[in-house]
N, C-alpha and C positions, 0 to 999 in steps of 0.2 A: 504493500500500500504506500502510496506517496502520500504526503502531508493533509492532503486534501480530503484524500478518501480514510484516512483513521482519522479525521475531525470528525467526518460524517456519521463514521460506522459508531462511535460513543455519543453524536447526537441520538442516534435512532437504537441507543440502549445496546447494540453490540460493544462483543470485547475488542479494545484497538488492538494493536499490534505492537504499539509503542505508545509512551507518553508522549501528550502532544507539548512544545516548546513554542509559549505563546510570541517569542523572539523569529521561528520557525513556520508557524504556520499559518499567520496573518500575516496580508498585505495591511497593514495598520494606516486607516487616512486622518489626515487630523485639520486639513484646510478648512472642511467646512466650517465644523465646529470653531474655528479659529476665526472668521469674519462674524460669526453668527453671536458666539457667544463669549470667550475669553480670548482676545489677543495674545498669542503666544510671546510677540515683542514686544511687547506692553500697548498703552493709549488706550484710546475712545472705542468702546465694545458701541455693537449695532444701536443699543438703545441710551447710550452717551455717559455710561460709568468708564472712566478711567482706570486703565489697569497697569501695575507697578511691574515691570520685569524682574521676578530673582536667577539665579541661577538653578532652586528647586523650582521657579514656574512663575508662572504670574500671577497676582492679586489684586482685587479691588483694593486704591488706594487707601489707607488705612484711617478711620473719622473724618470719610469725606462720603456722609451721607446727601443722597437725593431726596429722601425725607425719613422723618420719623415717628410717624404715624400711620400704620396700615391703611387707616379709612381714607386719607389721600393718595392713594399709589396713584389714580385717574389721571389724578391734576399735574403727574408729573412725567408718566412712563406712555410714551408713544410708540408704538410697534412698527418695527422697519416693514418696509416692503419686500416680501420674499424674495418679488421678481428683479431688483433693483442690488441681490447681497452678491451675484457671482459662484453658485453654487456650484451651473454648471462647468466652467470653466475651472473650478477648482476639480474637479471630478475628471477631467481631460486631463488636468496634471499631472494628477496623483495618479490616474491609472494606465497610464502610456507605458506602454510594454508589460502590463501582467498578468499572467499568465496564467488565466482564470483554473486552469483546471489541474493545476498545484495547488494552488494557494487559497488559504479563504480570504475574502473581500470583509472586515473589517473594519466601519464605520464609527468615530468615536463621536457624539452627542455630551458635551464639556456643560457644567454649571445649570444644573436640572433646577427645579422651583424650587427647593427649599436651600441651595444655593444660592437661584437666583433673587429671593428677596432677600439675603444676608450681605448679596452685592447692592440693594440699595439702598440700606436701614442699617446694617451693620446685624452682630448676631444678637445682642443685648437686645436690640430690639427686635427683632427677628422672634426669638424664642418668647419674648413677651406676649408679643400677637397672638402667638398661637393659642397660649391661653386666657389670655384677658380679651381677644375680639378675635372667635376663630370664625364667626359668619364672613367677614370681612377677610380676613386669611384665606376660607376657601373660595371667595369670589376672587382674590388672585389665583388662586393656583390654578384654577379650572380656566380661567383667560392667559393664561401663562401653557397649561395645557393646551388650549387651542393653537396656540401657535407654533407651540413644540411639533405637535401636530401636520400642521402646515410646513414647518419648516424639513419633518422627515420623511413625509411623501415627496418632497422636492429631493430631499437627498434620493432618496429609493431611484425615483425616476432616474436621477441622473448619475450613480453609483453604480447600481443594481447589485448593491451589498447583499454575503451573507447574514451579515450581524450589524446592528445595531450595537453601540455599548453605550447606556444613557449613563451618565454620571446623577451622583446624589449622594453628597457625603452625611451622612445621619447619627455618625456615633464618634463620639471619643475612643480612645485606646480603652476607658473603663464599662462605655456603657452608650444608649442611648442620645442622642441630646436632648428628646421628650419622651414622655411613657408612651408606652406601646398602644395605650387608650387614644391618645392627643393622633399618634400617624394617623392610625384608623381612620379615625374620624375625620382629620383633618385634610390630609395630605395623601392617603390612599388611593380614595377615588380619583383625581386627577392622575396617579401614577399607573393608576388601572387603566383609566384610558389610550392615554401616553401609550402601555405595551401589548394592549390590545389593537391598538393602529398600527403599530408595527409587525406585529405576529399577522394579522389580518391579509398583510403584501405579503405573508410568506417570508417573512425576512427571521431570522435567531431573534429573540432580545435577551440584550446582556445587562445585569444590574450592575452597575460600579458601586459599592459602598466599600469606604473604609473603616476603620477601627471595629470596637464590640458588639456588631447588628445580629447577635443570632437572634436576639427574641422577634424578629421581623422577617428572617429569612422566609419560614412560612410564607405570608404575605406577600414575599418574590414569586414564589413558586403560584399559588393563588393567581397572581396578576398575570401568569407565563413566562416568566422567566429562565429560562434554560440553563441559563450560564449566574454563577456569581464572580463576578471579576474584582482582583485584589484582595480576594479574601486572608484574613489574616489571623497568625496563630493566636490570639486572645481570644478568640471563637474555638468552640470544639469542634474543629473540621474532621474528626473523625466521624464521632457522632451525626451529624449535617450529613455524610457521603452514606453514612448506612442508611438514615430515614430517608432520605432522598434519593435511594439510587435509580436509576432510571428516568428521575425527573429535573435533575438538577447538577450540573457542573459545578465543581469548585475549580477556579482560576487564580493560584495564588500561591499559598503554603509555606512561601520564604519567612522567613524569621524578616521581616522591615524593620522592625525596630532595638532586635540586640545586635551585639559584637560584629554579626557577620555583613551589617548593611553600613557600619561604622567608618566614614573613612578611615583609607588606610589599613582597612580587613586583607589578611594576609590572602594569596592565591589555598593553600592549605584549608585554610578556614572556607573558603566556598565551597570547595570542591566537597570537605563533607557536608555540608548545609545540602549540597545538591544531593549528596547520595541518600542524606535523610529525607529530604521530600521524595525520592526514589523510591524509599523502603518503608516509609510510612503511608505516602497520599497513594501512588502510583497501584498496588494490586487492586486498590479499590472497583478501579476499571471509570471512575468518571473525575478527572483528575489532569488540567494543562498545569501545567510547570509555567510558573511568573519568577523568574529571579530581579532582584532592586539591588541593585547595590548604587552605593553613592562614592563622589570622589568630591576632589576642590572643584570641581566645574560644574558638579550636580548631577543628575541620575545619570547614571551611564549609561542607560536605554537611549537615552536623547545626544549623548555628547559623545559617548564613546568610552572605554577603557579598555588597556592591557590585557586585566584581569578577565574577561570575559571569555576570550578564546578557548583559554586552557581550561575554564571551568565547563563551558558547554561542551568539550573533547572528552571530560571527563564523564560530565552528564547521560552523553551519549555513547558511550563504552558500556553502561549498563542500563541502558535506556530501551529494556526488550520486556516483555509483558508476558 
């Protein structure tokens, strides 16, 4: 099997042949999302919040709210014109020369609603809302959803991705950022929509969360979620891969936040991190390998490292199922 077809055959509940190497088996596009939603080199995103370039990534400038008050989001946040963002022409870009029947076609969707009102209120007030005015809260999200909407049929048409990966960071390293009660209710349904439009074209959808989301995972799987992306060891991804099998990918398993993602982590030190996600996540049978590692210039996925080569040579030495 090529890359392409052990994606597919652990989409459709077969055993792969190999672990899939999320480095490996996506054409990864990230222009869209890039005009649409988070500037990757900082400035003015589509709907005019300024974004700060780091070398970990980009952020909304730090206490330079657009408002802060839910009940005025109206009066301040104007929605770009689809047809006017360049989508398709980033789509020309990004897929010139690939080679669809390797690779899967992986679409990344950067700074989902509960992202994106923490991009215009900051997260103080962000988190407030949710509980002090969540009527008002969900008539963002669901017009925030509308557009999301709009904006990944326009990808679909002009990509014709496997996958969707919507971003929505929801949790610290300890937990939640709201009770499981507050998502539900608040922020669910727009996310249910969200991956039911996508699923609808036939496309994967991939959940991004980072930090400790398992009390929500359910609720991925619920809305259709196939894939969880970035999933991280503060979650029992054991657990997760057994209730789950057959409906649900873990995308992730690297240790991101000890020793091994540390600058300056020795080559030694990956290689066994790799062969532990190998021997722990890997017989599972629903399991892509994410490695992170960081350097002085910031994730090595995006900039490059040394380090990389000889960890994947080793990765893939015992990378058989």
């Amino acid at each position: 099997m090529n890359q392409r077809e052990n994606f597919f055959a652990m989409i459709e509940g077969k055993k792969p042949e190999f672990i899939p190497n999320s480095m490996e088996v996506y054409k990864t596009c990230v222009m869209a999302t890039s005009i649409i939603d988070s500037p990757f080199q900082g400035g003015l995103d589509a709907y005019g919040v300024n974004w700060i370039a780091t070398k970990e990534g980009s952020i909304p400038e730090p206490n330079k709210f657009m408002f802060n008050d839910i009940t005025d989001w109206k009066d301040h946040v104007k929605f770009p014109n689809v047809d006017t963002l360049g989508i398709e022409e980033a789509a020309k870009m990004e897929l010139a020369d690939v080679k669809r029947d390797e690779m899967v076609i992986n679409v990344f969707s950067a700074c989902g609603l509960f992202e994106r009102m923490a991009a215009f209120m900051g997260f103080e007030n962000t988190l407030c809302s949710l509980v002090e005015d969540p009527d008002a809260s969900r008539e963002f999200f669901e017009a925030f959803a509308d557009f999301r909407i709009d904006c990944h049929n326009r990808i679909i048409d002009a990509y014709q991705p496997d996958v969707i990966t919507y971003f929505d960071d929801l949790a610290t390293a300890n937990g939640l950022f709201m009770s499981p009660k507050v998502y539900r209710e608040v922020i669910k349904p727009a996310h249910q929509r969200i991956a039911e439009a996508v699923t609808s074209r036939g496309v994967i959808f991939s959940q991004h969360t980072c930090g400790k989301c398992e009390e929500i995972v359910g609720d991925y799987v619920e809305m259709g979620a196939k894939i969880w992306h970035s999933a991280q060891i503060s979650n029992d991804l054991e657990g997760i891969m057994d209730r789950y099998k057959g409906k649900l990918i873990i995308e992730g398993g690297w240790d991101s936040s000890g020793p091994v993602s540390y600058i300056g982590a020795s080559i030694e030190d990956l290689i066994e991190e790799a062969k532990r996600c190998v021997r722990v996540y890997g017989p599972k049978g629903n399991y892509i390998f994410m490695p992170v590692l960081m350097n002085e210039n910031g994730n090595s996925l995006l900039v490059g490292d040394p380090r990389l080569e000889p960890m994947l040579k080793a990765f893939n030495e015992i990378n058989k199922l």
